[in-house]
C-alpha positions as CSV (number, residue, x, y, z in Angstrom):
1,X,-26.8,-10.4,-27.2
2,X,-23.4,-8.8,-27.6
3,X,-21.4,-8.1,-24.4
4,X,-21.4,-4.2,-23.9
5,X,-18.4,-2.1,-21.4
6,X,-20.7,-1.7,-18.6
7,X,-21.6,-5.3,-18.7
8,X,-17.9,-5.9,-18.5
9,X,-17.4,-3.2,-15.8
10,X,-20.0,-4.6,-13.7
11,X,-17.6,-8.1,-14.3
12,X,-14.3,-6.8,-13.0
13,X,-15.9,-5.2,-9.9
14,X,-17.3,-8.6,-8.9
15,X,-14.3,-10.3,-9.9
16,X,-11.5,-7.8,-7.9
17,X,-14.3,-7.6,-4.9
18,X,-15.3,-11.1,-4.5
19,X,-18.8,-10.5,-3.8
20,X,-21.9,-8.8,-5.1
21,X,-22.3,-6.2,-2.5
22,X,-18.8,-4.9,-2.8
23,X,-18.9,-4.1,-6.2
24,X,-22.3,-2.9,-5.8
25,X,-20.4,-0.3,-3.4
26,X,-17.9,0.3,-5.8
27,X,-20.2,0.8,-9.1
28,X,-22.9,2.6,-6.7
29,X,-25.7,0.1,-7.7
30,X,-27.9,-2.5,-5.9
31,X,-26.5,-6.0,-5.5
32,X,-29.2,-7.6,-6.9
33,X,-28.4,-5.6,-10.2
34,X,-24.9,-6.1,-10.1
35,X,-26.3,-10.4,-10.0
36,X,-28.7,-9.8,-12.6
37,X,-25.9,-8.0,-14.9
38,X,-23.8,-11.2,-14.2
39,X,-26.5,-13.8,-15.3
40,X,-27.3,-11.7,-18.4
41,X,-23.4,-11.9,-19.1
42,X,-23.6,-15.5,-18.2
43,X,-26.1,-15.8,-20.9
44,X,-24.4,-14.5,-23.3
45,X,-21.7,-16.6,-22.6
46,X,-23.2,-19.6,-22.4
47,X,-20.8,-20.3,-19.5
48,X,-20.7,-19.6,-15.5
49,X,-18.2,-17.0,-14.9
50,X,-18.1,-17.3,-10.9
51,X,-18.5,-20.0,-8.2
52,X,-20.0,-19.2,-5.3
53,X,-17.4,-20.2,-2.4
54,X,-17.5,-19.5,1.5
55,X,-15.2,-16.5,0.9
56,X,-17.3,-15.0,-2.0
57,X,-16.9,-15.2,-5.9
58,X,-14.3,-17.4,-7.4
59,X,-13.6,-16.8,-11.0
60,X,-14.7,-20.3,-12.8
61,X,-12.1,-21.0,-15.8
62,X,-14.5,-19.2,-18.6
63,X,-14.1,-16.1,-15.9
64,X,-10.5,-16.6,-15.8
65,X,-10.3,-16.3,-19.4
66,X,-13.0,-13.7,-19.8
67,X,-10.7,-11.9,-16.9
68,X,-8.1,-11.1,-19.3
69,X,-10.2,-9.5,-22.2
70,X,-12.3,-7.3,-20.0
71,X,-9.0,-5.9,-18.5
72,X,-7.8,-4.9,-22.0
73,X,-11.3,-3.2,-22.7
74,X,-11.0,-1.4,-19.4
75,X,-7.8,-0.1,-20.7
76,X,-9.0,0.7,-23.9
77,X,-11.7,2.6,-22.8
78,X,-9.3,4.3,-19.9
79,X,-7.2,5.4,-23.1
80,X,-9.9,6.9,-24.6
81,X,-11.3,8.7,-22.2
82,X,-8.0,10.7,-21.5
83,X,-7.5,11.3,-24.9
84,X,-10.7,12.3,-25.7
85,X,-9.9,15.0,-22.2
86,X,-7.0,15.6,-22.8
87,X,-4.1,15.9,-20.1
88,X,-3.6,19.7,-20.1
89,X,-4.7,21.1,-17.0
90,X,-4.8,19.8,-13.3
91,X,-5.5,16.4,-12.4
92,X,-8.9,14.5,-11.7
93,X,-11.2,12.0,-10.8
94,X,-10.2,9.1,-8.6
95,X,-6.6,7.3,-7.9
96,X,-6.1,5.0,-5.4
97,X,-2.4,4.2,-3.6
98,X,-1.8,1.0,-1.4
99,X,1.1,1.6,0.9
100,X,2.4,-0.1,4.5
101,X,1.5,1.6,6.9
102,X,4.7,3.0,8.0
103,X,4.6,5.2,5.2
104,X,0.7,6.0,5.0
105,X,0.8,7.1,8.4
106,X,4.2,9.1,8.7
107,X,5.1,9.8,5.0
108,X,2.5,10.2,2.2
109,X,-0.1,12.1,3.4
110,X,1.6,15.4,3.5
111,X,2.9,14.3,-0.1
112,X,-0.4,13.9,-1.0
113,X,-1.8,16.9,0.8
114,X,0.2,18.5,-1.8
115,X,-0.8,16.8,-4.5
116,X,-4.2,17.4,-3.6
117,X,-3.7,21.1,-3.0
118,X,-2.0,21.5,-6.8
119,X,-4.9,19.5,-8.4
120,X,-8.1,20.5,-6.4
121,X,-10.2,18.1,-8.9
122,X,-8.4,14.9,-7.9
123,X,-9.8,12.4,-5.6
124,X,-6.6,10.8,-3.5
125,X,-7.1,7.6,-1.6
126,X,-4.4,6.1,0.4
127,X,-5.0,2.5,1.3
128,X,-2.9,1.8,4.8
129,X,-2.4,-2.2,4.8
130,X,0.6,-4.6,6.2
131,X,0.7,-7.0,2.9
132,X,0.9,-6.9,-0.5
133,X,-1.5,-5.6,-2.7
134,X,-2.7,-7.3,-6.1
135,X,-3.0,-4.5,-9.0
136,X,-3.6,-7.5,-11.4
137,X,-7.2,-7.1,-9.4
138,X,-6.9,-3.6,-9.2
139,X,-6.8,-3.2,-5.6
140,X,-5.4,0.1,-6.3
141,X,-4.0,2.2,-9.1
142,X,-0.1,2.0,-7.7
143,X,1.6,0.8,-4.6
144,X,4.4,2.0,-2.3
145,X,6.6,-1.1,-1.6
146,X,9.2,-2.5,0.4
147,X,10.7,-4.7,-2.1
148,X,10.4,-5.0,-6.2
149,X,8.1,-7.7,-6.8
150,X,9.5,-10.4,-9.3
151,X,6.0,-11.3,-10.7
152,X,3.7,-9.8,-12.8
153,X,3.2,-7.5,-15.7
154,X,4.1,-4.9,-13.4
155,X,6.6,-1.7,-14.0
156,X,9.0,-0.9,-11.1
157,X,10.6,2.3,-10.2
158,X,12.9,2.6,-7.1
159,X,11.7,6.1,-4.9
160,X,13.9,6.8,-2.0
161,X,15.9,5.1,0.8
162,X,15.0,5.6,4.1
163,X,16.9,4.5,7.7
164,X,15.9,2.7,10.7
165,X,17.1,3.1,14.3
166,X,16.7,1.5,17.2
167,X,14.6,4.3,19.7
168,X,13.3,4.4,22.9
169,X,11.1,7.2,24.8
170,X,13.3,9.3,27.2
171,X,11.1,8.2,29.8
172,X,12.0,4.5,29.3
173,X,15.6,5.1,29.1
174,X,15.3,6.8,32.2
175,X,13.7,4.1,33.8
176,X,15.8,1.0,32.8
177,X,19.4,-0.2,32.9
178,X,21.9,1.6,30.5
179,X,21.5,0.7,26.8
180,X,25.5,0.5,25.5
181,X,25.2,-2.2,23.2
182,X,23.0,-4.6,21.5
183,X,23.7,-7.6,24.0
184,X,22.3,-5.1,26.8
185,X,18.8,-5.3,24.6
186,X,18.7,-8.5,26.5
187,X,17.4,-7.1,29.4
188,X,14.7,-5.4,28.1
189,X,11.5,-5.0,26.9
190,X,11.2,-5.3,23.2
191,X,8.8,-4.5,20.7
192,X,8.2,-5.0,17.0
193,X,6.2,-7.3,14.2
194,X,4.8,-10.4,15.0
195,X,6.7,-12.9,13.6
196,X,4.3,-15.1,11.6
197,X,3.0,-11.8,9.8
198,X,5.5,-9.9,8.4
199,X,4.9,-9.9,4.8
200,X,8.0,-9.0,3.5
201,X,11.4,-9.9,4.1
202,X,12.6,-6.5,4.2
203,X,10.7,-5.7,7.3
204,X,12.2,-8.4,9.7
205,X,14.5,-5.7,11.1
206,X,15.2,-7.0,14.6
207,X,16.8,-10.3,13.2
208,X,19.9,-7.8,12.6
209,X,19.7,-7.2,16.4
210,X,20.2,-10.6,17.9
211,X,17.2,-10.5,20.0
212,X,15.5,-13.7,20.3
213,X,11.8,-12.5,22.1
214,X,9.5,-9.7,21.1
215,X,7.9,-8.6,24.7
216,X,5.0,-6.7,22.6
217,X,4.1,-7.4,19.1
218,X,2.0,-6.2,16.3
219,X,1.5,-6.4,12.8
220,X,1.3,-2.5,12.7
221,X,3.9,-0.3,12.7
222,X,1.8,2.7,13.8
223,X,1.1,1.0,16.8
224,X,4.2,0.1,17.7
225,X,5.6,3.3,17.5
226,X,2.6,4.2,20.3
227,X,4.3,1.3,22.4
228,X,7.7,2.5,22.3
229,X,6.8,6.4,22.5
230,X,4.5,5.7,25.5
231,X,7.6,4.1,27.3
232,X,6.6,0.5,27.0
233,X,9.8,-0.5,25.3
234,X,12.6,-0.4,22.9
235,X,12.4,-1.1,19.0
236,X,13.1,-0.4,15.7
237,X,11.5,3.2,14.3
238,X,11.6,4.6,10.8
239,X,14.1,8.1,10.8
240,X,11.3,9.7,9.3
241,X,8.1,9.3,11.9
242,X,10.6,10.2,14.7
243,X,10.2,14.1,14.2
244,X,6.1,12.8,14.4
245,X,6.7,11.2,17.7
246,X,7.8,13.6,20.5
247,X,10.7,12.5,23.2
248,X,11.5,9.7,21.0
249,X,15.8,9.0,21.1
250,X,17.5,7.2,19.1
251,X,19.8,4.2,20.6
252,X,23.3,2.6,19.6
253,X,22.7,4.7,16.2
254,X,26.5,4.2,15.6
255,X,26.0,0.7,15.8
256,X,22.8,-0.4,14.4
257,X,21.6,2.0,11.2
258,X,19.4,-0.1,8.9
259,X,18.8,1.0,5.3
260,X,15.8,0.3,3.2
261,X,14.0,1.2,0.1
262,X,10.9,2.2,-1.2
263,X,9.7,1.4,-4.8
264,X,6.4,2.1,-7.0
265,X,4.8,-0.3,-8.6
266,X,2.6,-0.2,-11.1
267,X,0.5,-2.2,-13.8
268,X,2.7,-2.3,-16.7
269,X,-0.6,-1.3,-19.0
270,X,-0.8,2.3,-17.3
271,X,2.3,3.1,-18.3
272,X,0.3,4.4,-21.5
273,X,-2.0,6.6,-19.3
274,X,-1.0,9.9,-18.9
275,X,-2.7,11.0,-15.9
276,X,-1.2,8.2,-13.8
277,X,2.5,9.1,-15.0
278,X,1.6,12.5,-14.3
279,X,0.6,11.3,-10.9
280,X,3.6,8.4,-10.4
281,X,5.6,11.6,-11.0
282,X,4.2,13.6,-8.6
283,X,4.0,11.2,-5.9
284,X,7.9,10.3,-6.3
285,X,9.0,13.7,-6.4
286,X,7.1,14.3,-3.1
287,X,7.9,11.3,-1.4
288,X,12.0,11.7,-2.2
289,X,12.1,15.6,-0.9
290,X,9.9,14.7,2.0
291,X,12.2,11.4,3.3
292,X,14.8,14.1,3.1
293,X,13.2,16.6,5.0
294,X,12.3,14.6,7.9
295,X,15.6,12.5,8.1
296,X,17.0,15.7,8.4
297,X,15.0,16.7,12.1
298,X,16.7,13.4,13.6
């Protein structure tokens, strides 16, 4: 028996989810099909693909390899598929982003409410996580970063900057001693990451401070913006998610202004896919006019 696409497809799904059930969810099929399809692929092989592991499907070596040729399919048949379409018109179907959360919360999803509103047929899903995400496994069509990777067959394009300030609620600043330089932040209560969990270099933002303890921790930044607007203490806040955060001030802002970046990254194959160029474009366009916008209301 010859391999066939959807025999492949089914491949990749258990491959990027680790486990039968979750590309059963993906594909929309029963697990048990999704192990049968994978033991008739076996067959045809004449070699295990996956090893069954505490944390789900490993990849054996023949999957490694096999990993490779059914991604190039995929893309084949990707190719195809739009050219067969055409790319005249709105945008459809499905495309998924991976983003911190900083930005999925405060940022893209009035970039891609636009989007969405332009192209009425396109499905938008905006995967909030604080790590990295793998597009080699296809975690998602493109990601918002932090920094450019230096891996991968990946393409790279630089967005927008964005700044950082410390802020504190009015209410806390009411409450505690005077905040007229960073060596005051001594006395109080701080919050931001947890150390062990930040996942990118870029985001350890209070080592510019000097501050030694975090008082209240997480590996979210949505929640610690709720800390620090709920008066519970002082830390760093993007420009942009203060117009989202009422009685939010911003502190020493002449002497501590932190600048970062965003970048998209992308699987360097897609570059040949016109619908996810049309897309990239779309969503840096947005994402640039919007980080002006709102860094504008501080």
């Amino acid at each position: 028996m010859d391999p066939q696409w959807d025999d492949l497809r089914i491949f990749l799904a258990v491959a990027r989810r680790d486990s039968l059930s979750g590309a059963g969810r993906v594909l929309k099929i029963d697990p048990a099909t999704v192990g049968r399809r994978i033991a008739r692929l076996e067959g045809a092989y004449g070699a295990p693909l996956f090893a069954k592991s505490p944390t789900g499907y490993a990849l054996t070596d023949a999957g490694q390899r096999l990993m490779g040729h059914a991604m190039r399919v995929e893309q084949a048949m990707q190719e195809a598929a739009e050219e067969m379409m055409g790319t005249t018109g709105g945008l459809s179907g499905q495309i998924r982003i991976g983003a911190p959360d900083g930005s999925a919360n405060f940022l893209l999803p009035q970039v891609c409410e636009q989007i969405s509103n332009d192209n009425p047929d396109l499905e938008i899903q905006l995967v909030a996580l604080p790590r990295v995400f793998n597009l080699t496994r296809r975690e998602a069509d493109m990601v918002v970063a932090v920094s450019p990777p230096n891996a991968g067959r990946l393409t790279v394009q630089k967005v927008a900057d964005y700044k950082l300030h410390l802020a504190a609620s009015v209410e806390y600043l009411a409450r505690f001693p005077p905040i007229r330089s960073l060596d005051d932040l001594k006395g109080h209560r701080v919050v931001g990451y947890i150390q062990d969990m930040i996942f990118d270099k870029e985001l350890d933002y209070l080592s510019e401070t000097g501050v030694e303890q975090v008082t209240l921790s997480s590996n979210s930044v949505s929640v610690q913006i709720n800390w620090i607007r709920n008066g519970s203490g002082i830390g760093i806040v993007h420009d942009f998610a203060i117009p989202w955060t009422q009685g939010l001030q911003k502190v020493l802002p002449e002497e501590l202004s932190l600048t970062r970046s965003f970048y998209l990254v992308r699987h360097a194959d897609d570059r040949r896919l016109e619908r996810l160029n049309r897309f990239a474009e779309a969503l840096v366009d947005g994402m640039r006019r919007e980080v002006a916008r709102l860094e504008a209301l501080t």
